[in-house]
KEKE-3310 file (N, C-alpha, C; in steps of 0.2 Angstrom, whole numbers, plus 5000, padded with zeros to 4 digits):
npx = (5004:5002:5002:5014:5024:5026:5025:5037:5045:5044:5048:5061:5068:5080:5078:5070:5060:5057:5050:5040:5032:5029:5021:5010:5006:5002:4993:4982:4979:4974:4964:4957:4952:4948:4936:4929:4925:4917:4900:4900:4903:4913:4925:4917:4905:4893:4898:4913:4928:4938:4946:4947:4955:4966:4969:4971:4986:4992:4992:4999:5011:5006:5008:5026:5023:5018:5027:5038:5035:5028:5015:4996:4985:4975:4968:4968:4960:4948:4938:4944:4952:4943:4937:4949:4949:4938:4941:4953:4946:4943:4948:4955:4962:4969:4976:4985:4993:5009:5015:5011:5020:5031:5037:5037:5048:5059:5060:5065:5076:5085:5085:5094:5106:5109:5110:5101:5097)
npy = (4994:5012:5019:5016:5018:5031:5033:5030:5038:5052:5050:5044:5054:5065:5078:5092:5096:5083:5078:5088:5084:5071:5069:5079:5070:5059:5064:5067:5050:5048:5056:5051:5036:5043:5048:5035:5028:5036:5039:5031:5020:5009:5005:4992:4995:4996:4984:4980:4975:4965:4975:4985:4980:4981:4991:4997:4994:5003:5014:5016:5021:5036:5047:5048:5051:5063:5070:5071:5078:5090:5091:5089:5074:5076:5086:5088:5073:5073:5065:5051:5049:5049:5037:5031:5032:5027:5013:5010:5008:4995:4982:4972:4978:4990:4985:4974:4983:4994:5004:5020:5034:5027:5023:5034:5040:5030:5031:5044:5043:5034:5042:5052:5045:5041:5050:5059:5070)
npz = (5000:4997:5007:5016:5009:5006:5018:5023:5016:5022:5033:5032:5028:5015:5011:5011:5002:4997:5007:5010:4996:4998:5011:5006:4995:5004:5012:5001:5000:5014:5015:5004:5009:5020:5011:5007:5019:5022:5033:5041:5053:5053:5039:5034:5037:5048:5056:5061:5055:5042:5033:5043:5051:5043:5041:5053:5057:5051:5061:5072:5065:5062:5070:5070:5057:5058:5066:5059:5049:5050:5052:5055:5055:5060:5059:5045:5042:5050:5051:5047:5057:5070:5065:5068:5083:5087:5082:5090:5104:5105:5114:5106:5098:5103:5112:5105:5094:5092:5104:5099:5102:5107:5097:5088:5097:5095:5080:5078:5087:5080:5066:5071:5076:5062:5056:5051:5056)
capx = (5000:5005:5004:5021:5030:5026:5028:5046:5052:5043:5050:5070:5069:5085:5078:5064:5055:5056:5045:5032:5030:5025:5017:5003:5002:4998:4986:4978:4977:4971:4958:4951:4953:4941:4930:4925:4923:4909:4898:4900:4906:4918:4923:4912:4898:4893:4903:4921:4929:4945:4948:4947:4961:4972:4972:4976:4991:4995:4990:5005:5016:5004:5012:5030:5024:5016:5031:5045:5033:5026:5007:4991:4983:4967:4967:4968:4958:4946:4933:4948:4955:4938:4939:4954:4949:4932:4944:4957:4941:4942:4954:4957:4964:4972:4983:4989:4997:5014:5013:5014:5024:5037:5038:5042:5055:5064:5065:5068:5084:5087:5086:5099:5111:5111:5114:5098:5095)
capy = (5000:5020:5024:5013:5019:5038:5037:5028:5046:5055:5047:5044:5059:5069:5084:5095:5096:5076:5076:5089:5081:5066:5074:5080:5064:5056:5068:5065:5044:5047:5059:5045:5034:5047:5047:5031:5027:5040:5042:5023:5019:5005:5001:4990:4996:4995:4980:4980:4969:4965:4982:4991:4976:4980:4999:4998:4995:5010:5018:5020:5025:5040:5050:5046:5055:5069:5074:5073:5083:5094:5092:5084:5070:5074:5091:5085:5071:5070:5059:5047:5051:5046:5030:5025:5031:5022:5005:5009:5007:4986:4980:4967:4983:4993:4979:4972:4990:4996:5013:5028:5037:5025:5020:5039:5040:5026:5034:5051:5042:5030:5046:5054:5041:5042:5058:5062:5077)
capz = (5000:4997:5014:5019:5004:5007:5026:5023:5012:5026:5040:5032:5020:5018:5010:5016:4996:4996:5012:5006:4991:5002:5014:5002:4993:5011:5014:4997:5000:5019:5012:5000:5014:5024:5005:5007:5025:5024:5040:5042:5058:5052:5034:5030:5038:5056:5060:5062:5049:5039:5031:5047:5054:5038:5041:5059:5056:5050:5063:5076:5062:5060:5075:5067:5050:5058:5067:5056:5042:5055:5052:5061:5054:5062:5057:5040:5040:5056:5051:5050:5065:5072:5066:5072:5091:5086:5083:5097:5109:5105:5118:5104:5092:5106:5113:5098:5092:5094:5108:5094:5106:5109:5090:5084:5100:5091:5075:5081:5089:5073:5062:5075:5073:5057:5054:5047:5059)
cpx = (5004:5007:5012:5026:5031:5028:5034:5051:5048:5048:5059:5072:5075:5084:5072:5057:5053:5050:5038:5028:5025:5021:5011:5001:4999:4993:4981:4975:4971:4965:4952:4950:4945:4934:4927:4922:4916:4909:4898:4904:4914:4918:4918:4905:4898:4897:4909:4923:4938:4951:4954:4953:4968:4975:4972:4980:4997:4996:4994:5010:5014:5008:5020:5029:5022:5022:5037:5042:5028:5017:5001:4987:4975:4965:4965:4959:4953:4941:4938:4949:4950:4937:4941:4952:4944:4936:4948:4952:4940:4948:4957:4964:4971:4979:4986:4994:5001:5013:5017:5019:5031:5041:5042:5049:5062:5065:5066:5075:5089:5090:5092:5107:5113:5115:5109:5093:5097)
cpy = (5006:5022:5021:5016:5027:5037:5034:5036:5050:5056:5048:5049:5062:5074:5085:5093:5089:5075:5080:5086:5074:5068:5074:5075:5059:5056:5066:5056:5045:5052:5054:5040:5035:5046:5040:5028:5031:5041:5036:5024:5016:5004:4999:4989:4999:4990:4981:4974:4970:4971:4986:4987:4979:4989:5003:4997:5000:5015:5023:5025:5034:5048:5051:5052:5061:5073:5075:5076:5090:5095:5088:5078:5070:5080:5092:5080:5069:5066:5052:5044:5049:5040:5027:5025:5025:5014:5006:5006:5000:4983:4974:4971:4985:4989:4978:4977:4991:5003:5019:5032:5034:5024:5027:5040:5036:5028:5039:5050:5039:5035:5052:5053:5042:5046:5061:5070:5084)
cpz = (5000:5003:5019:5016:5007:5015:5028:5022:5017:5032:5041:5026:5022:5012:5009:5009:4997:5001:5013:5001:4994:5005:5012:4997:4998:5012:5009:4998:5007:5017:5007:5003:5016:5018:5007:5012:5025:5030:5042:5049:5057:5043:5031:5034:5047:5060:5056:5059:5047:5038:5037:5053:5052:5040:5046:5060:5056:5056:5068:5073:5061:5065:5074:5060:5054:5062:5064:5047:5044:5051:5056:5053:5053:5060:5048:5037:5047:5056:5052:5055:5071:5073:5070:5080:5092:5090:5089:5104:5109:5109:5114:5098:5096:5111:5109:5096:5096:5097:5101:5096:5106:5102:5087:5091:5098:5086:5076:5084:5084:5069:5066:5073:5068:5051:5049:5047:5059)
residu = (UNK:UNK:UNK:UNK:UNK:UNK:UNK:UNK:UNK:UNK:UNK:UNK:UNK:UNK:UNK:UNK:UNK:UNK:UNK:UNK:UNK:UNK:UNK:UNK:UNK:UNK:UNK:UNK:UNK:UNK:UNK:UNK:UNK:UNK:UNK:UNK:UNK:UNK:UNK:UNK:UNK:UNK:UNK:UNK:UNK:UNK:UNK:UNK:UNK:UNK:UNK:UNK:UNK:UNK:UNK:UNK:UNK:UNK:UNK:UNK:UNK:UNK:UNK:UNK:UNK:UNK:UNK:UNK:UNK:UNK:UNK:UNK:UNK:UNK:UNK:UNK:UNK:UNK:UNK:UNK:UNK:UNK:UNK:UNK:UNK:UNK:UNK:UNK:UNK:UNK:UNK:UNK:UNK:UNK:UNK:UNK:UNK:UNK:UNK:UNK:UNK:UNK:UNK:UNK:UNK:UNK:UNK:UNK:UNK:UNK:UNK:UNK:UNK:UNK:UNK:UNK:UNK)
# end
């Protein structure tokens, strides 16, 4: 999916154009993301299903692109943004997930290291 690819050159960009350019294509995919989900609760409807398994994943990483592109996710896209609280509220969702916090504190050290700061 797009959203790995773009929040890779987001995440390990080594120049600032590169990561707008991404940025505003992210924003474009998680905007048609938000198109289709509509006023639905979940995906594919009222129940919680596949989809909404497949596009939790994404989720911790969101915290990670938003600060190494300095923008909100939810300000952007907040019917999304909705969602995912939506889904984090299933103790089967909210376990499973890597803490957003501690995932960008890792790259934010990783990208340190590196020499990407």
């Amino acid at each position: 999916m797009q959203i790995h690819g773009l929040g890779n050159k987001i995440t390990w960009h080594e120049s600032k154009n590169e990561v707008e350019e991404s940025k505003k294509e992210l924003i474009k995919i998680l905007k048609q993301l938000e198109d289709v989900l509509g006023e639905k609760p979940y995906f594919g409807g009222d129940v919680f299903g596949f989809l909404d398994i497949a596009l939790m994943g994404y989720y911790p990483s969101f915290h990670t692109y938003e600060t190494c592109a300095n923008f909100s996710i939810e300000a952007e896209c907040p019917k999304l943004m909705e969602w995912a609280k939506r889904c984090l509220e299933r103790d089967t969702v909210s376990k499973s997930l890597t803490d957003p916090d501690k995932l960008c504190d890792m790259v934010m050290r990783s990208r340190k290291k590196f020499g990407l700061d």
